[in-house]
C-alpha positions in Angstrom: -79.5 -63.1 53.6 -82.1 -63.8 50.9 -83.4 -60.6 48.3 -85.9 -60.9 45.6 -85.8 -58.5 42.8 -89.5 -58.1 40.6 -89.1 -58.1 37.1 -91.5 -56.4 34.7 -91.3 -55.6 30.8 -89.5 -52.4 30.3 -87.5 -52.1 33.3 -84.1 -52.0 33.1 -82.5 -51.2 36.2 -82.8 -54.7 37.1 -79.2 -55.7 36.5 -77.6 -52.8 38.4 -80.1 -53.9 41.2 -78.9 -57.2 41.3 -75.7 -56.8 41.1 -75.8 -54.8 44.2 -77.4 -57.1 46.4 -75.3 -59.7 45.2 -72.2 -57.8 46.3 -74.0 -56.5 49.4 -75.3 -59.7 50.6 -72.9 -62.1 49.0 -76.0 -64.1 47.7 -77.6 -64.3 44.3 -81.0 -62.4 44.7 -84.3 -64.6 43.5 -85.8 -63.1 40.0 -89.1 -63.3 39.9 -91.1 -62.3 36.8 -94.7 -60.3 36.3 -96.6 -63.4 36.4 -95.7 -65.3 39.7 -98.4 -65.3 42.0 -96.3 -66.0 44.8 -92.8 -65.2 46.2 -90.5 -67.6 47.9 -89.4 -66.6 51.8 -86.8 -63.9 51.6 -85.8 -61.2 53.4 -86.1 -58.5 51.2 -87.9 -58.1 48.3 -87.2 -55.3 45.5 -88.9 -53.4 42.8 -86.1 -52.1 40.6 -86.7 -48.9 38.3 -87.0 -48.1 34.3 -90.0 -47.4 32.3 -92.5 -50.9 32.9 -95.1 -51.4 30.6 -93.1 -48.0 28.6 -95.0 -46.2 31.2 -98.0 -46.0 29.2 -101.4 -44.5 31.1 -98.9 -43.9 33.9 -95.9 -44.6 35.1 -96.4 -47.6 37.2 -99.8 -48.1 36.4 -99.9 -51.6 34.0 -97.2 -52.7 36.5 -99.0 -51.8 39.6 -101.4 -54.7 38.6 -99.7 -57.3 37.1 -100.0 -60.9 39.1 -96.8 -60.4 40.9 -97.1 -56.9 42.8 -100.3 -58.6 44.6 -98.1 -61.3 45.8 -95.6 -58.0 46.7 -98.4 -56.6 48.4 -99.5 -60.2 50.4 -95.6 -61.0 51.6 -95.4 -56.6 52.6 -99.1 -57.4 54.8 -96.9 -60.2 56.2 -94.4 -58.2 57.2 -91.4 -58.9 55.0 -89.3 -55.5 53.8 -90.2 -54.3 50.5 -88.0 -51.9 48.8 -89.5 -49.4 45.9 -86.6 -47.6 43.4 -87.3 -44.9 41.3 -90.6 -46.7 38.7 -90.5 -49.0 42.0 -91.4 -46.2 44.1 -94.5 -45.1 41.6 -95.5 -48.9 41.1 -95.6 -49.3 44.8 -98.1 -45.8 44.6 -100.1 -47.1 42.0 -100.3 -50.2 43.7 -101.7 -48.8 46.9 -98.6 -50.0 49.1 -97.8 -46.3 49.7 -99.8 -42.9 49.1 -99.4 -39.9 47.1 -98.2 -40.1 43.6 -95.1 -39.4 41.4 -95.8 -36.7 39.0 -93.9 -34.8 35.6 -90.7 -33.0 37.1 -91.5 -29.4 36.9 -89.3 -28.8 34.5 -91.2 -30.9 32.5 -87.6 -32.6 31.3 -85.7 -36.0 32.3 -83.2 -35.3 35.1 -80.0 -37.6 35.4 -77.5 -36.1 38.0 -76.6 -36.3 41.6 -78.7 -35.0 44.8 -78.1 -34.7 48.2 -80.5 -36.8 50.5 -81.3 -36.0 54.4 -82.0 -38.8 56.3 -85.5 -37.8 58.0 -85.9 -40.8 59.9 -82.6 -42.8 60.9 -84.9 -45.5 62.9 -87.0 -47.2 59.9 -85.5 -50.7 59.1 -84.2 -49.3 56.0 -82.1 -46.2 57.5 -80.2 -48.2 60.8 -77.0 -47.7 59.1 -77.2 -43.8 59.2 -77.0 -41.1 61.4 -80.2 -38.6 62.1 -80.0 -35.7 59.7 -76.9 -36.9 57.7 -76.8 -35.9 54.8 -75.8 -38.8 51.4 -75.5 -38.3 48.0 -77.2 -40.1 45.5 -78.3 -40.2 41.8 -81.4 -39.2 40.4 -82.6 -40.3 36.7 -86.2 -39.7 36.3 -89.0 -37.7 34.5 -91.8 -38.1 36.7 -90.3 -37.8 40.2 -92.5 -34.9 41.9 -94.1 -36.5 45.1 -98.0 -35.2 45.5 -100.2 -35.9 47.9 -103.2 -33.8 49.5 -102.4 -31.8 52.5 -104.0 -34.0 54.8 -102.0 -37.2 54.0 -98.9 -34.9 53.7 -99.5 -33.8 57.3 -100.0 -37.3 58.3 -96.4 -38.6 56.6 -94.8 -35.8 58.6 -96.6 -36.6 62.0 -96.2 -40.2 61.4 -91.9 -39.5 60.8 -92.7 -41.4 57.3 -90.5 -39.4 55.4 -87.6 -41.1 55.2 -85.5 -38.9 53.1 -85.5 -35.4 51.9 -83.9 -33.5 49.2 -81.4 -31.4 50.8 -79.7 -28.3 50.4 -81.2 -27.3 47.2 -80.9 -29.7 44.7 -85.0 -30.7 44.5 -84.9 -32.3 40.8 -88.5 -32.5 40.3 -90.3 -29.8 42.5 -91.3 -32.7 44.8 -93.7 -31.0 47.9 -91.6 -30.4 51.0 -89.0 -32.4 49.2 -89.3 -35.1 49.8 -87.7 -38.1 48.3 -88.7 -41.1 50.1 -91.5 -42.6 52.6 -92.7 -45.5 54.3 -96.3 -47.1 55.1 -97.8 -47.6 58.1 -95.9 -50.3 59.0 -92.3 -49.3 58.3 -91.6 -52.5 56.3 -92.4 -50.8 52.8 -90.0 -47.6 51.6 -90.2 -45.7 48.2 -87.4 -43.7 47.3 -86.8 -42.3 43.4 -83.2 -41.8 43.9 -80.7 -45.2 42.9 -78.7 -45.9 46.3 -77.6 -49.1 44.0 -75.5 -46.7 42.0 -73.7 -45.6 44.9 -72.7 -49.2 47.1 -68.9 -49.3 46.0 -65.9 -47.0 45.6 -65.9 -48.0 41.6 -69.2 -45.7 41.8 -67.2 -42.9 43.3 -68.6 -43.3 46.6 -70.7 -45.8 49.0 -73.5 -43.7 50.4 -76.1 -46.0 49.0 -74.9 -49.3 50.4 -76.6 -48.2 53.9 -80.1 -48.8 52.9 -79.7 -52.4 51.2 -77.3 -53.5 54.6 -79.9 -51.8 57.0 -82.8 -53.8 54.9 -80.7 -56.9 55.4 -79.4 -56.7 59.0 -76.0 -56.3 58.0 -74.9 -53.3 59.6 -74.9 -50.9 63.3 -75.5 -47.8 62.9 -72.4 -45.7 60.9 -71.5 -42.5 62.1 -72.5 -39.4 60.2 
């Protein structure tokens, strides 16, 4: 199976990215840098986290439009997977692939630890690998991770089952509304999650509860029990 993975200056979760699908997949992933205007056919297509552009304006805003996330957003129209990790998930805001945005933690400080994720919605071509409400650990390393939206377009994610994946029993990091770590678009093809599941895909990590979403992605796996 063929992965992309989006490079842009200041990221640096790139390698440990990589290195997962490479494991995962057993293929060397595609690099593709900020000024492609075009990505080559793949099956999954990446936006790792870090701080692009040093997060200046916002986070994810430079990055957002930078040559390369419009070809992102042309192969997602088409239909291909795209996969949004921590300054992924707020590029892929920024860049209109997903709505809401990612705002200060409400602590106002950077949080690096582990949460507990609820899979919402076990059906979405990034969750076939789990069980309906099971519950995954993962770690968290952000500042600006509180998910916002209006009301109305919170309503909708919820009444559309586009929350893919929720903080779960108490350990929020950011104050994210209803929290929630993780959606999809319309579609189903294009997931934003701030939590790093590629920290998490082998027992060297101290567990594999990540590896899930990168072999559901890919097609690699049935369903695993909870």
């Amino acid at each position: 199976m063929k992965s992309a993975v989006v490079l842009l200056p200041g990221l640096n979760r790139d390698r440990d990215m990589i290195a997962a699908l490479r494991t995962i997949s057993g293929s060397e992933p595609l690099t593709v840098w900020q000024t492609a205007t075009a990505i080559p056919p793949v099956d999954l297509i990446v936006v790792p986290g870090g701080f692009s552009f040093g997060d200046y304006l916002r986070c994810g805003a430079i990055a957002a439009r930078s040559p390369v996330m419009r070809a992102v957003a042309d192969e997602a129209a088409r239909g291909v997977p795209v996969l949004g990790v921590c300054n992924g998930f707020q590029i892929l805001c920024e860049a209109g692939l997903l709505p809401g945005a990612l705002m200060r933690n409400t602590t106002l400080r950077f949080v690096c630890r582990e949460v507990k994720l609820e899979v919402v919605n076990a059906r979405t071509r990034f969750t076939t690998a789990y069980a309906p409400g099971q519950v995954i650990r993962c770690p968290v390393a952000h500042h600006d991770g509180n998910y916002f939206a209006d009301e109305a377009t919170i309503a909708r994610l919820h009444d559309e089952d586009r929350v893919v994946f929720r903080y779960a029993d108490g350990t929020n990091p950011n104050g994210a509304t209803r929290d929630i770590a993780g959606i999809v678009n319309e579609a189903g093809n294009v997931l934003g999650l701030m939590p790093h599941p590629e920290n998490l895909i082998e027992p060297e990590h101290g567990g594999t509860d990540g590896r899930g979403i990168f072999e559901s992605a890919l097609g690699l796996t049935a369903r695993i029990a909870a």
